[in-house]
MARDREN-232018 format. One line per 10 residues: number of its first residue (from 1); for each residue x, y, z of N, C-alpha, C. Coordinates in steps of 0.05 Angstrom, whole numbers. Atoms other than C-alpha are relative to their C-alpha. Layout:
REM residues N
NUM	X Y Z X Y Z X Y Z ~ ...
END
This chain:
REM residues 428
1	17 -24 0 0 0 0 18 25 0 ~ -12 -28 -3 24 71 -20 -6 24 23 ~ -3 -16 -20 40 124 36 -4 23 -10 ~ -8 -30 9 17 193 35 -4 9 25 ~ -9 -16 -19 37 244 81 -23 18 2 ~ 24 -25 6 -25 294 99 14 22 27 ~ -7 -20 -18 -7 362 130 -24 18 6 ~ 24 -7 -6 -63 387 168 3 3 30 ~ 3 -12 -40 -80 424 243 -27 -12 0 ~ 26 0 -2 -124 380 264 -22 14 26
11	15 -16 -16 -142 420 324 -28 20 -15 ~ 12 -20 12 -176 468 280 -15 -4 -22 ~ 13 17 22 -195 426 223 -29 -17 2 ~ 19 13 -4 -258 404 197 -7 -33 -1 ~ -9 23 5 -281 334 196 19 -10 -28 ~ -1 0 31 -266 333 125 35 -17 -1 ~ -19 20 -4 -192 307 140 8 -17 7 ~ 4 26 -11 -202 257 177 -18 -17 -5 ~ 27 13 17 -263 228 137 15 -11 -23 ~ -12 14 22 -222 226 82 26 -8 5
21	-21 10 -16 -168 199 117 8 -33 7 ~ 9 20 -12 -205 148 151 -2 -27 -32 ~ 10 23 24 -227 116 81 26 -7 -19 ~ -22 13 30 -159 123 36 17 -21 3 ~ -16 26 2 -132 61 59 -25 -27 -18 ~ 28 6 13 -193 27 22 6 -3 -35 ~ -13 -3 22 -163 53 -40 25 -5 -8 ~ -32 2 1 -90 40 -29 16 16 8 ~ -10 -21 -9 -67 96 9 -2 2 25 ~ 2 -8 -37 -46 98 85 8 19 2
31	-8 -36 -15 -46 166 120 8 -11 18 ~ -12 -1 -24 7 190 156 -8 30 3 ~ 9 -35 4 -23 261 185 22 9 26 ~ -18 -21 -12 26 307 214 -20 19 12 ~ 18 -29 -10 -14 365 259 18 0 29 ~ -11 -12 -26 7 408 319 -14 -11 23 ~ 7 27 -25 2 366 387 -30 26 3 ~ 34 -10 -9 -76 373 397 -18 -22 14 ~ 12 19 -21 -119 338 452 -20 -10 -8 ~ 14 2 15 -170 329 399 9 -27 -16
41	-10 20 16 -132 271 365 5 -34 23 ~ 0 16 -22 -137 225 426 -28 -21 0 ~ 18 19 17 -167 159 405 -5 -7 -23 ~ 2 6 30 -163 164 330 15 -24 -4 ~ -15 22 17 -151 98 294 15 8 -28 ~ -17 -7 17 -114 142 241 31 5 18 ~ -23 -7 -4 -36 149 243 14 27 14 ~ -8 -26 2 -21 216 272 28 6 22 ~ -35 -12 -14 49 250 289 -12 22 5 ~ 4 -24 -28 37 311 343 31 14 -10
51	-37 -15 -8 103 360 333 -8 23 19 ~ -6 -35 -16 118 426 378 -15 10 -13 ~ 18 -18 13 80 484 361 -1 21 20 ~ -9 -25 -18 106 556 383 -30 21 -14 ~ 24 -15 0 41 609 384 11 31 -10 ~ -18 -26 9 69 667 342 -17 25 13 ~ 13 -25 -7 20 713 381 3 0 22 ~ -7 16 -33 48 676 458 4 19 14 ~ -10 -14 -21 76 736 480 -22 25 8 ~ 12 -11 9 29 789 453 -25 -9 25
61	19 8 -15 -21 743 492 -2 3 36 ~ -13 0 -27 18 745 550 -2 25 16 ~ 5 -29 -8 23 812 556 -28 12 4 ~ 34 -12 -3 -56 828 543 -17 -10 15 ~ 8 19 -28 -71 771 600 -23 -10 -12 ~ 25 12 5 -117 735 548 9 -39 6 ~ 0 12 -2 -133 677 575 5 -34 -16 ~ -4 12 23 -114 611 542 -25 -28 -4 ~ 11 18 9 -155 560 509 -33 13 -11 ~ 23 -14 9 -208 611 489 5 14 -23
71	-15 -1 28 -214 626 417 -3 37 -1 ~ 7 -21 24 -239 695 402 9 22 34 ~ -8 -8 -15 -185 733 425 -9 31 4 ~ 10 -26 6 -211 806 399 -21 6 28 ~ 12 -5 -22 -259 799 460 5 -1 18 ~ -16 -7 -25 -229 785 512 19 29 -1 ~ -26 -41 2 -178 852 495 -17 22 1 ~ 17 -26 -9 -239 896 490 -11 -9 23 ~ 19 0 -37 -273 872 559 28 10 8 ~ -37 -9 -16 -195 880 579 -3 35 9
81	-8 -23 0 -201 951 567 -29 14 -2 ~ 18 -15 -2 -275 963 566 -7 9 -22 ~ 17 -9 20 -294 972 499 -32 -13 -6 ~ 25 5 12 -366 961 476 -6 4 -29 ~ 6 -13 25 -367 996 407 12 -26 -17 ~ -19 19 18 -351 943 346 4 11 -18 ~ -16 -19 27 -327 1004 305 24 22 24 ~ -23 -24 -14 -270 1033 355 22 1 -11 ~ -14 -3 9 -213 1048 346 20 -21 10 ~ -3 28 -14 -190 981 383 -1 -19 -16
91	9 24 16 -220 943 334 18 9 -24 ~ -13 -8 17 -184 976 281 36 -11 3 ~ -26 10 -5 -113 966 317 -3 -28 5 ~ -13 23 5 -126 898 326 -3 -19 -26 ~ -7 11 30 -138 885 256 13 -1 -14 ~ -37 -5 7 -76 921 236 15 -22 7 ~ -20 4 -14 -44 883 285 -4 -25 -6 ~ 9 25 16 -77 819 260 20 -6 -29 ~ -13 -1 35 -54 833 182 35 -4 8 ~ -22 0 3 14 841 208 20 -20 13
101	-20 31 -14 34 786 266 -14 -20 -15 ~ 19 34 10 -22 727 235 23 2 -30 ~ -9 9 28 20 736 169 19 -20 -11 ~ 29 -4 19 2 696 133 -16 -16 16 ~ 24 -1 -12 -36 666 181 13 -13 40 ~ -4 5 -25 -38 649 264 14 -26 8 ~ -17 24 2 -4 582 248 20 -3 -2 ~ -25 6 22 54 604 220 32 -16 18 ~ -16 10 -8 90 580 285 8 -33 1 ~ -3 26 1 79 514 272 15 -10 -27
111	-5 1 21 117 517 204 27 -17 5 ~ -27 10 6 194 498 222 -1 -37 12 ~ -5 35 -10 174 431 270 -25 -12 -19 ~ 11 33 17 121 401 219 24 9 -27 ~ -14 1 33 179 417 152 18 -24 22 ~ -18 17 -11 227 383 211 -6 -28 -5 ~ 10 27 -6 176 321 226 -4 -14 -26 ~ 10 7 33 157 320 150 16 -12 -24 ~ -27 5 17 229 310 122 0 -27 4 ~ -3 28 -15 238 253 176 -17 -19 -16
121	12 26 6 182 210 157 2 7 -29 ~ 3 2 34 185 227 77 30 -19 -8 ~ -22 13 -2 265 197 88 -5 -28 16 ~ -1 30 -15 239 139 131 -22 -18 -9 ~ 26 24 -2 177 115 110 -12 4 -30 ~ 2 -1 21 181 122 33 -34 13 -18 ~ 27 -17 -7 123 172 32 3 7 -43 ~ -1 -7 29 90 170 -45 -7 28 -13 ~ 15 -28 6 46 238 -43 5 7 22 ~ 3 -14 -23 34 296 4 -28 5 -8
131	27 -19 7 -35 325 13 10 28 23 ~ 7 -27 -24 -44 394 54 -21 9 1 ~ 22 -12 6 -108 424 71 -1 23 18 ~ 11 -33 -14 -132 499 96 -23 -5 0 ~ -15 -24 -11 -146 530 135 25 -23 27 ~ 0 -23 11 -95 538 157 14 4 -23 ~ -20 2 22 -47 559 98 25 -5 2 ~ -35 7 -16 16 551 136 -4 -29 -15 ~ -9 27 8 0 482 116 4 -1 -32 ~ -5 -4 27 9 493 43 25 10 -1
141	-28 -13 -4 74 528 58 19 -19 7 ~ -14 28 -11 100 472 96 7 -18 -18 ~ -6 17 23 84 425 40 4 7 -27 ~ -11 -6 30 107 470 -22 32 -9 18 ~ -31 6 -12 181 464 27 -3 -27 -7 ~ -6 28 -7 170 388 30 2 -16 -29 ~ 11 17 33 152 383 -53 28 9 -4 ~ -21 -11 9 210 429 -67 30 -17 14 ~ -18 18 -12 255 388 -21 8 -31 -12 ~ 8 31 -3 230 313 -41 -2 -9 -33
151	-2 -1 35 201 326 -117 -30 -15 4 ~ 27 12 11 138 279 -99 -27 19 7 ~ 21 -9 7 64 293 -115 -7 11 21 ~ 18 -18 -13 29 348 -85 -22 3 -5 ~ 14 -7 9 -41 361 -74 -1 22 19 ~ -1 -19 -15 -65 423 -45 -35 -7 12 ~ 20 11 -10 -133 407 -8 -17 28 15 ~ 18 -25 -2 -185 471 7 -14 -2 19 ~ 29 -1 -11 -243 482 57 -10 18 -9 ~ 10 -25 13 -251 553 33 26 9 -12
161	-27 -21 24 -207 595 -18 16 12 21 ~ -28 -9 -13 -144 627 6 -4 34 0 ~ 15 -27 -5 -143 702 -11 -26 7 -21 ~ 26 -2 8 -210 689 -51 -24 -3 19 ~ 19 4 -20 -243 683 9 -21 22 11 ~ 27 -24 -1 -313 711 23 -7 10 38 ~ 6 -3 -34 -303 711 102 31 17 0 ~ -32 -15 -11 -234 755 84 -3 26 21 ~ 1 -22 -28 -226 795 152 22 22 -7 ~ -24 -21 0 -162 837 124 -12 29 -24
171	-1 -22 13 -156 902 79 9 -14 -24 ~ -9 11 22 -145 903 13 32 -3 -14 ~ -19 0 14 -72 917 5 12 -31 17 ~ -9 27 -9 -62 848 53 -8 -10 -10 ~ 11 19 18 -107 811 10 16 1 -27 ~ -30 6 21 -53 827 -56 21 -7 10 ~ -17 15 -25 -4 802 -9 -6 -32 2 ~ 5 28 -9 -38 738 7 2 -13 -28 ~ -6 11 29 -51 731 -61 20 -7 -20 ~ -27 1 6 14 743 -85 11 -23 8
181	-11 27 -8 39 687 -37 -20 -18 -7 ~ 22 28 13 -24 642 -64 19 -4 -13 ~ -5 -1 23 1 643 -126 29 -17 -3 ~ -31 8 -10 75 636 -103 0 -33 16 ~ -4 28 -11 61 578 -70 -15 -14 -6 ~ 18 17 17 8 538 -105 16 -11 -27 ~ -6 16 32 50 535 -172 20 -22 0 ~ -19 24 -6 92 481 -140 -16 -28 6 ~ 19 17 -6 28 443 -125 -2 -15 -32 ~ 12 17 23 5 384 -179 -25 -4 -9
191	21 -1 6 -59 386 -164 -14 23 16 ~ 6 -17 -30 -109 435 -127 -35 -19 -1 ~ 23 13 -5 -180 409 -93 -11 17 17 ~ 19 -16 -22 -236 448 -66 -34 -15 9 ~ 22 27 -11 -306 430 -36 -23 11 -25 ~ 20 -14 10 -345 475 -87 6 3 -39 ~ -15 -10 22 -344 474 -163 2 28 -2 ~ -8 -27 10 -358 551 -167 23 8 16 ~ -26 -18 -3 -293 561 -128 20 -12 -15 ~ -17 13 22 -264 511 -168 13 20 -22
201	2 -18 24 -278 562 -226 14 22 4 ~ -3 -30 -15 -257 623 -177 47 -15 -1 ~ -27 11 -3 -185 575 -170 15 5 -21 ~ -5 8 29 -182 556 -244 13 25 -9 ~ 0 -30 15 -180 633 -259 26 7 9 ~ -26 -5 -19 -125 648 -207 26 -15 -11 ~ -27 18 -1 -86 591 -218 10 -12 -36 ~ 2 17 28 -76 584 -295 21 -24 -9 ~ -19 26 8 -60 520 -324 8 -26 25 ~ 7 24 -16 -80 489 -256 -17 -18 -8
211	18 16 4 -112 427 -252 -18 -7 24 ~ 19 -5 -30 -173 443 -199 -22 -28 -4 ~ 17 18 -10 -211 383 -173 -23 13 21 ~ 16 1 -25 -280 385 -133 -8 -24 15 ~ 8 21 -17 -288 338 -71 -14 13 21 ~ 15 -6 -23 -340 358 -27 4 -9 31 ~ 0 8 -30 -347 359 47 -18 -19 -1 ~ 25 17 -3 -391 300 70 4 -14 32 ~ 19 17 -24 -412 247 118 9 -28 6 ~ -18 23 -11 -382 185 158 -26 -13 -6
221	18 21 8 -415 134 126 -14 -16 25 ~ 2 13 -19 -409 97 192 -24 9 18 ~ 32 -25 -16 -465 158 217 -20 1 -6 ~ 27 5 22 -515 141 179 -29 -9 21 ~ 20 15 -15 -581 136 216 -22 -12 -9 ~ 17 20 7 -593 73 202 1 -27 19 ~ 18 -13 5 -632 42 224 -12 28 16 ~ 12 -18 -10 -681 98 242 -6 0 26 ~ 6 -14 -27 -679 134 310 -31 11 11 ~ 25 -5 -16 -746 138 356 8 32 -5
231	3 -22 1 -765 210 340 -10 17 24 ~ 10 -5 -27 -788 251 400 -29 -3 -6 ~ 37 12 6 -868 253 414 0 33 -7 ~ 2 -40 -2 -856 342 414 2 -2 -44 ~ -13 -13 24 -851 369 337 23 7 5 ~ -24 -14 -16 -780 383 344 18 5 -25 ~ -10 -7 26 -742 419 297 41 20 23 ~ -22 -8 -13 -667 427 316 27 12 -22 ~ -27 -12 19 -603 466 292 22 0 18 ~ -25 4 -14 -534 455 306 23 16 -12
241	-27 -11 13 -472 493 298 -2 31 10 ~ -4 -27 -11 -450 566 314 -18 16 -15 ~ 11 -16 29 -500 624 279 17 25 13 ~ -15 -25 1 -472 685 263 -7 25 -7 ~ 19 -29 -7 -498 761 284 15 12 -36 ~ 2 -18 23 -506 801 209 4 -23 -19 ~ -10 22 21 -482 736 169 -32 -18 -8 ~ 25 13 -1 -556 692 185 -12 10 12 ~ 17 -7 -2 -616 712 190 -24 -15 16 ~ 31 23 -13 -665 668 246 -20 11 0
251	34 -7 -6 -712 723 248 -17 -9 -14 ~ 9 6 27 -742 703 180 -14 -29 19 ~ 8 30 -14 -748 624 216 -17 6 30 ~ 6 -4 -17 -765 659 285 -28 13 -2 ~ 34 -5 0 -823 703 256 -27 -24 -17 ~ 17 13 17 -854 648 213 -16 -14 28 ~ 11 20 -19 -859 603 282 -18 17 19 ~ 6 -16 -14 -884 664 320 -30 0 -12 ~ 35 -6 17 -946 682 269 -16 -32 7 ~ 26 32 0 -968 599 269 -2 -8 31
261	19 7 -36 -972 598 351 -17 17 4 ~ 20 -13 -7 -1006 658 355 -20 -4 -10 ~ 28 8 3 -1056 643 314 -12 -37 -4 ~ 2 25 -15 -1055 578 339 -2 -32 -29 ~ -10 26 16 -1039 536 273 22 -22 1 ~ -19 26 -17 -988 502 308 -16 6 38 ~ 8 -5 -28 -1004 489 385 31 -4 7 ~ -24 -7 -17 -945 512 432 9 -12 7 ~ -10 24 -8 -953 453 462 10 -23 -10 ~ 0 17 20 -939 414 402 26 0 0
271	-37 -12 19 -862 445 385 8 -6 23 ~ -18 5 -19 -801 447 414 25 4 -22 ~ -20 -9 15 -739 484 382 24 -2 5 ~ -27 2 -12 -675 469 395 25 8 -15 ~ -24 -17 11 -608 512 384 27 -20 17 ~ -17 16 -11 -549 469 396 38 9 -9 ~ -25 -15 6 -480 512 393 10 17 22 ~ 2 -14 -11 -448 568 420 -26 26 9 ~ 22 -17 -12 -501 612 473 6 22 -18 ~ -21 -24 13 -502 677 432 -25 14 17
281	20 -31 -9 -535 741 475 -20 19 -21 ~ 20 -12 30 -566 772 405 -22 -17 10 ~ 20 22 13 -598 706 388 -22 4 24 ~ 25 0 -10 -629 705 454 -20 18 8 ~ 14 -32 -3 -658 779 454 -21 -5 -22 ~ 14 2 28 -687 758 376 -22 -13 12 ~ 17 30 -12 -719 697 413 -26 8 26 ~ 17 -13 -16 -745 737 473 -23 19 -19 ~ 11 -19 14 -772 793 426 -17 -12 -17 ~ 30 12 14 -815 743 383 -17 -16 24
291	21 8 -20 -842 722 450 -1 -37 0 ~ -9 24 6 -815 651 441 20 -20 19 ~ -19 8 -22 -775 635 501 -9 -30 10 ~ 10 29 -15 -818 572 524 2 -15 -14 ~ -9 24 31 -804 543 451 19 -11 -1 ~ -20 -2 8 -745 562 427 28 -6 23 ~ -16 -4 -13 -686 540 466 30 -10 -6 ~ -34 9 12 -607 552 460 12 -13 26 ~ -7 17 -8 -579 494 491 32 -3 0 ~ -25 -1 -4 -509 506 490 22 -27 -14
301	-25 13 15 -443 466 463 3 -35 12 ~ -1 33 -23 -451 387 480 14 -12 -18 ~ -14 20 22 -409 327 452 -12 -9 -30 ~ 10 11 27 -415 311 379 -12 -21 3 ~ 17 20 0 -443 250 393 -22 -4 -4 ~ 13 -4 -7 -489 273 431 -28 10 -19 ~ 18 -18 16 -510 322 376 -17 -17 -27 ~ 3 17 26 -512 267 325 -35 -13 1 ~ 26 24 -9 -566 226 364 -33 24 3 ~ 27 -17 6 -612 294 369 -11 11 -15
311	13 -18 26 -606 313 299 -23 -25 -4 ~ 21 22 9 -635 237 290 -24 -6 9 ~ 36 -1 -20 -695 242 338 -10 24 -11 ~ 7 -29 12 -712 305 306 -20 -8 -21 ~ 22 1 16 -776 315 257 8 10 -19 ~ -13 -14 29 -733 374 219 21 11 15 ~ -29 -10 -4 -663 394 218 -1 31 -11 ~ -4 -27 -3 -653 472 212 16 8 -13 ~ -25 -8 8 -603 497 168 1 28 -11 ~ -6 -38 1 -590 581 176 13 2 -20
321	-15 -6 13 -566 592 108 17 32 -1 ~ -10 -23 -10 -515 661 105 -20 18 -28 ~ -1 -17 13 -542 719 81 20 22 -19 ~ -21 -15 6 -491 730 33 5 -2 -27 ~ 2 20 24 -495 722 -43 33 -6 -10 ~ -28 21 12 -418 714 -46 13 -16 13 ~ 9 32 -11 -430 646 -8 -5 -10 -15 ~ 14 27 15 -452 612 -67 15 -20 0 ~ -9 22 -5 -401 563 -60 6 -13 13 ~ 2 17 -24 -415 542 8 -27 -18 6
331	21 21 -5 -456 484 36 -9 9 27 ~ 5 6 -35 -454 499 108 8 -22 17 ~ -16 25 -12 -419 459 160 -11 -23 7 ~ 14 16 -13 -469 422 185 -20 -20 -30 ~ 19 8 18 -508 403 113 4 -32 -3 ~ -5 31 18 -473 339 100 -10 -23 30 ~ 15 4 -21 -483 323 171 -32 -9 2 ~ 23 3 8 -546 324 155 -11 -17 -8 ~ 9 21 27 -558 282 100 9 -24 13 ~ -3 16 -21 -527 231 152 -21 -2 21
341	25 -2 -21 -584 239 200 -19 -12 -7 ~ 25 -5 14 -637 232 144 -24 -3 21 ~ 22 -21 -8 -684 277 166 -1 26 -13 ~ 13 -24 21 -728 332 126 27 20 10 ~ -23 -25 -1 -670 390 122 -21 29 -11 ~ 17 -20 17 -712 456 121 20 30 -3 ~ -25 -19 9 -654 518 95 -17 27 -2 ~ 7 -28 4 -676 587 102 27 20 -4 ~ -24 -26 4 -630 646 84 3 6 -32 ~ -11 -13 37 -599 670 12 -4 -27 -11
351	2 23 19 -612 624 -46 26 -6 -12 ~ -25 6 10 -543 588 -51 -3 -15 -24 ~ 2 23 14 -533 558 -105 5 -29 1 ~ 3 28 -11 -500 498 -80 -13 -17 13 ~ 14 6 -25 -542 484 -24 -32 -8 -15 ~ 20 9 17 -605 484 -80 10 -17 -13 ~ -2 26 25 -579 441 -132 6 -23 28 ~ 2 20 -20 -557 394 -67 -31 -14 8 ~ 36 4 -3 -635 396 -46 -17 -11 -28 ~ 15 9 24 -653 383 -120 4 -32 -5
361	-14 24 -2 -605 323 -125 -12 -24 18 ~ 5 22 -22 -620 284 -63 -27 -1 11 ~ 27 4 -16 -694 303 -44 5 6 28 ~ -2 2 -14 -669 315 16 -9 15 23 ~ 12 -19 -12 -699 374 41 -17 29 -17 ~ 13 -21 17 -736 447 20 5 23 12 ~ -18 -33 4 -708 521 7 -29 15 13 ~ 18 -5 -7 -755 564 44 17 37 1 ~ -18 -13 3 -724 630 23 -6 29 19 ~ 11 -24 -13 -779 682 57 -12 -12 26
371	11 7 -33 -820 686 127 -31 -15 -14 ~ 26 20 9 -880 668 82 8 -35 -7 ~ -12 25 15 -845 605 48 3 -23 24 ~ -18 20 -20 -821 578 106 -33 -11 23 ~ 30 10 -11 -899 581 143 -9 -18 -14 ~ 16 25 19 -921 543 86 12 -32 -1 ~ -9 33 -2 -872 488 93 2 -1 25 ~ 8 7 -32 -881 489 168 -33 -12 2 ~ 41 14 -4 -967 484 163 10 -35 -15 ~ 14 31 19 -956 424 111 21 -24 17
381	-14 15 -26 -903 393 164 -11 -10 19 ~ 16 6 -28 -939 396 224 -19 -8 -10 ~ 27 2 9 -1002 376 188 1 -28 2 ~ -10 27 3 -963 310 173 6 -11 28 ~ -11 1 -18 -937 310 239 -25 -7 13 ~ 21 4 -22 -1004 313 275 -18 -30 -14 ~ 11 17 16 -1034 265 228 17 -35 5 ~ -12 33 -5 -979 203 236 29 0 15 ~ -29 4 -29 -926 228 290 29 1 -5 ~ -28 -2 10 -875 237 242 -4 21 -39
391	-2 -8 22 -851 275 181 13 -23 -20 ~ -14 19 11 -832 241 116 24 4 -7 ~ -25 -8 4 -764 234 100 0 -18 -30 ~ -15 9 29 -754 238 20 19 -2 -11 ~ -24 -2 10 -684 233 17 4 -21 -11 ~ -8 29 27 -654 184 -53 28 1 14 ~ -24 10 -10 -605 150 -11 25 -11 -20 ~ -26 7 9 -566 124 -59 11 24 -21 ~ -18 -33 5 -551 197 -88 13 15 23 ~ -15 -6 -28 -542 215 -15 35 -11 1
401	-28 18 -9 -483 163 -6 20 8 -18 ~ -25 -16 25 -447 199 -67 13 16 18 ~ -1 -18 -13 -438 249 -15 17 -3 28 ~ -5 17 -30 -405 197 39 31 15 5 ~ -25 2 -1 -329 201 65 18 -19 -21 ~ -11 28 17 -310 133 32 -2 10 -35 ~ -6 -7 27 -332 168 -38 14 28 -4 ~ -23 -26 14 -289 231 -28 23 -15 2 ~ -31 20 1 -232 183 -12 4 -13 -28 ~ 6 21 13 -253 140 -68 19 27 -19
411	-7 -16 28 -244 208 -117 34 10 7 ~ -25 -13 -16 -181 232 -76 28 -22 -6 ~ -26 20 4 -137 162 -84 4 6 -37 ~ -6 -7 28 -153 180 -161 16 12 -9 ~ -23 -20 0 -125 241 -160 31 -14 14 ~ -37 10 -6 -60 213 -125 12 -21 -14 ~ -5 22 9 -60 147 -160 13 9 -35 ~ -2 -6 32 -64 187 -233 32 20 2 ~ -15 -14 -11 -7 240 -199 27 -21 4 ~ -19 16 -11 39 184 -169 11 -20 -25
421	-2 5 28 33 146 -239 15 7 -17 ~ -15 -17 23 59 205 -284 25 5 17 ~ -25 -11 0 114 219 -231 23 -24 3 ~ -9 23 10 135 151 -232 19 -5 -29 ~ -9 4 32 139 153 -313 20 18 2 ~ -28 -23 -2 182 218 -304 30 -18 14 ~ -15 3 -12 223 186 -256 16 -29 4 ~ -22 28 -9 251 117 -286 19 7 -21
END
């Protein structure tokens, strides 16, 4: 079996590397994953090497007394000092100050011990490919050093675009910058792979004379609820994952449920809403203010497991799309998730394009784009619901399972198998 090397934080990382991880020995490919020692990798039946990992912001941190193991450091520094405003002049210096230590990104300390650990095993353990995936991009940096060192196949592996990114937090003369080093360091890559064709297209453009693959995020086959999970006896319609103040929109989902208790086309006593993420203070002012507090409830951050087994008792899964139309080439973290649960998926927010053709494809759920749209597929829900205790679930499973881990692996050993092949021919 051929060895590939994957460079990836999995602290920070989505499943998406370890899904397809899990499956490429299946195809002929054992992972060996390199990431910065993380307490998150404890128990994996994948291979993983832990190296050092210095915090290029440690001192910085040290000095501003933000506490550690908490992510979102910008808050803690304004409670530090008492800001409230999210246009001060606070926020400003630490975005500067962002653009200039994160560059090119908050990883970058972990760059010299994985090129160290990366040499080692590419010299010991006859390593055929590399993959890397972002965020963050340090890991792409790492592994252009390790292609440029070694000579074997590179892929470059995506969650979201680099400086094409629609969540870019910097200015624009750092974003020619980032880009500049894209560019600079991608053309050493063999292949590139994202989760979305339209960024594919957004890549293609950037990167000319790349050869851009799409492999979608998906779903541990192994998660599959099957069989089917006792549903609760409540209507229960649950959402999981972080939402985000100006990005999603719940009021749209909050006033639809508001109008059908009051006028009593749903009974109060019937529902039961469940928010399953980080608590957010907004959300629950939105939630008080539609008069919804005995419904609706945010339930705070519990084990994945946990979360898995309540999307599957669930009647409908929730999915806050972003209000953002240059999101069209996101799914949402939780979608594929989803389609693992099977259960009705009801999507409110901007009309992604991905996220519809997905819903067209699989049956798997319905776009509900207004506060009217979304009543209407709530009455004909609950209607069902009161009638036989359950909603139906039309998801075409075997278009679903296109969507698994085991078939992004499946397309992924391709790419390395077709890669490892030609460098082979080069190299007798």
């Amino acid at each position: 079996m051929k060895k590939v090397l994957i460079i990836a934080n999995l602290c920070h990382t989505s499943p998406r590397v370890r899904g397809l991880a899990k499956y490429l020995p299946e195809f002929g490919w054992e992972p060996i994953v390199v990431t910065p020692h993380c307490s998150q990798v404890a128990g994996s039946q994948l291979r993983i090497i832990e190296t050092p990992y210095r915090d290029a912001l440690g001192p910085w941190k040290k000095l501003l007394g933000i506490r550690p193991g908490e992510n979102d450091i910008r808050k803690q520094v304004k409670a530090r000092f008492g800001v409230n405003s999210k246009k001060s002049l606070l926020d400003y210096a630490l975005t500067a100050g962002g653009a200039i230590f994160n560059y090119p990104d908050g990883e970058k300390g972990w760059k010299p011990f994985a090129i160290s650990e990366g040499s080692k095993i590419i010299q010991s353990e006859d390593i055929s490919a590399i993959i890397s995936n972002s965020a963050p991009v340090t890991s792409h940096i790492i592994a252009k050093e390790l292609k440029a060192k070694y000579g074997i196949p590179w892929v470059a592996d995506f969650r979201d675009p680099w400086s094409q990114n629609h969540n870019y937090s910097y200015g624009p003369i750092r974003q020619l910058i980032d880009r500049r080093l894209e560019r600079k360091t991608l053309s050493k890559a063999d292949s590139l792979v994202i989760v979305s064709k339209l960024w594919a297209n957004k890549l293609e453009d950037l990167h000319r004379g790349k050869v851009v693959y799409t492999i979608t995020n998906s779903f541990d086959p192994d998660e599959v609820n099957n069989p089917p999970a006792e549903l609760t006896a409540k209507f229960t319609i649950t959402y999981s994952g972080s939402v985000w103040p100006q990005k999603q929109h719940p009021w749209k989902f909050l006033a639809a449920i508001r109008d059908l208790v009051s006028d009593r086309t749903i009974d109060p006593n019937d529902i039961k809403i469940r928010f399953y993420g980080p608590k957010e203070s907004w959300l629950e002012r939105e939630i008080e203010q539609y008069g919804l507090s005995s419904i609706v409830k945010q339930l705070g951050i519990i084990p994945r497991q946990v979360v898995l087994e309540k999307q599957r008792e669930s009647h409908i899964l929730l999915l806050i799309a972003w209000e953002d139309s240059q999101k069209q080439g996101a799914y949402g973290g939780k979608t594929f998730e989803y389609l693992a649960a099977r259960r009705p998926i009801l999507v409110t927010g901007y009309p992604s394009n991905v996220i519809k053709e997905l819903l067209n494809e699989t049956g798997a759920g319905i776009w509900a784009s207004n506060t009217e749209i979304i009543k209407n597929s709530l009455i004909e829900m609950y209607q069902e619901y009161k009638g036989k205790s359950a909603v139906t679930y039309k998801g075409k499973e075997s278009i679903i399972d296109k969507y698994s881990h085991r078939e992004g692996a499946n397309k992924l050993s391709q790419i390395l198998d077709s890669l490892y092949l030609k460098w082979q021919a080069h190299h007798r």
